[in-house]
N, C-alpha and C positions, 0 to 999 in steps of 0.2 A: 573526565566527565564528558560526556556527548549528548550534545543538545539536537535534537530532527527538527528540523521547519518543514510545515508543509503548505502548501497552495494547490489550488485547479478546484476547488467544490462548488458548488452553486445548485441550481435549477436549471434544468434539462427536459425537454418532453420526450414521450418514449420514443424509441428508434433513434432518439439524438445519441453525442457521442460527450464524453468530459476526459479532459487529461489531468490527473493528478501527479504533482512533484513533492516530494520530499531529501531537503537537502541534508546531510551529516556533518556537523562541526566539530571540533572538539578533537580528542586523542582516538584516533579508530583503530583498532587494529587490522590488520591486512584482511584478515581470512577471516570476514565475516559474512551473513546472511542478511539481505534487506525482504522486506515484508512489508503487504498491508494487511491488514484484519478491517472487518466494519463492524457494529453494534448496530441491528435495526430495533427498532422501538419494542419492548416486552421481549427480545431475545438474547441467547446469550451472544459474547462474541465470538466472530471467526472468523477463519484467519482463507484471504481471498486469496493469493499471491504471493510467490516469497521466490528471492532469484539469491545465487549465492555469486560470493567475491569469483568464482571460477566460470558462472554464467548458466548451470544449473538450476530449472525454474520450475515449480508445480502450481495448478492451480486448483481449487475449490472445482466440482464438479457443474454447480450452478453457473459459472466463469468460462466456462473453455470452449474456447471461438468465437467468445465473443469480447474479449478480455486479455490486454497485454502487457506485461510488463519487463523494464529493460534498465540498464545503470549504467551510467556513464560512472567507471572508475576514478577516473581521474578527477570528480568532480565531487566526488563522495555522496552523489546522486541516484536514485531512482524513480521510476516511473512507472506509473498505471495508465495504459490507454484503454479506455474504455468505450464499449462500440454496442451498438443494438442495446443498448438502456433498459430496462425495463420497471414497470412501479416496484417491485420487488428488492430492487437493487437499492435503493432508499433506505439510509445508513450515515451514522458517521462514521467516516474511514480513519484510522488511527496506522500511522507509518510506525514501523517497529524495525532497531536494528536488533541482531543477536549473533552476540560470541560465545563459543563455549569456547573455555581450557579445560580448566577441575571441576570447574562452575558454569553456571549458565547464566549470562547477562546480557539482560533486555533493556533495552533506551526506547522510550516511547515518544511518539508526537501527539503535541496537543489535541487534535481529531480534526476534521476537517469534514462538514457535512454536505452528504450528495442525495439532492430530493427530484427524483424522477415524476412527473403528475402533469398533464397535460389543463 
């Protein structure tokens, strides 16, 4: 079982910047994917950022250049930096690992919410 903690959310005015952490406890297996997804208010979710155990990273189109993420392996960690904020980006951010073998299994994190508003 693998439990994600996450930290870094708050309030931010636009153009500010937030780093979000989430850490992986638990039995991991090697060759996984880390990921954040957000839910803003009335939408569904999706999925911002996702780096794989090999270092492999894509991002959401509304994200890219202005939006990083990186893993410390040995620490069963990853990270969102997050840069040029915008109200838009106003969301809870929920960290997500995922393994597939035969199956596909996702461990999610409690959410962590990120309010851009001056």
């Amino acid at each position: 079982q693998v439990q994600l903690v996450e930290s870094g959310g708050g309030l931010v005015q636009p153009g500010g910047s937030l780093r979000l952490s989430c850490a992986a406890v638990g039995s991991i297996f090697s060759s996984n994917t880390m990921g954040w997804y957000r839910r803003a208010p009335g939408k569904e979710r999706e999925l911002v950022a996702a780096i794989s155990s090999g270092g492999s990273t894509r991002y959401a189109d509304s994200v890219k250049g202005r939006f990083t993420i990186s893993r410390d392996n040995t620490k069963n960690t990853v990270y969102l930096q997050m840069n040029s904020l915008k109200p838009e980006d106003t969301a809870v951010y929920y960290c997500n690992l995922r393994v597939i073998t035969t199956n596909v299994y996702d461990s999610w994190g409690q959410g962590t919410q990120v309010t851009v508003s001056s």
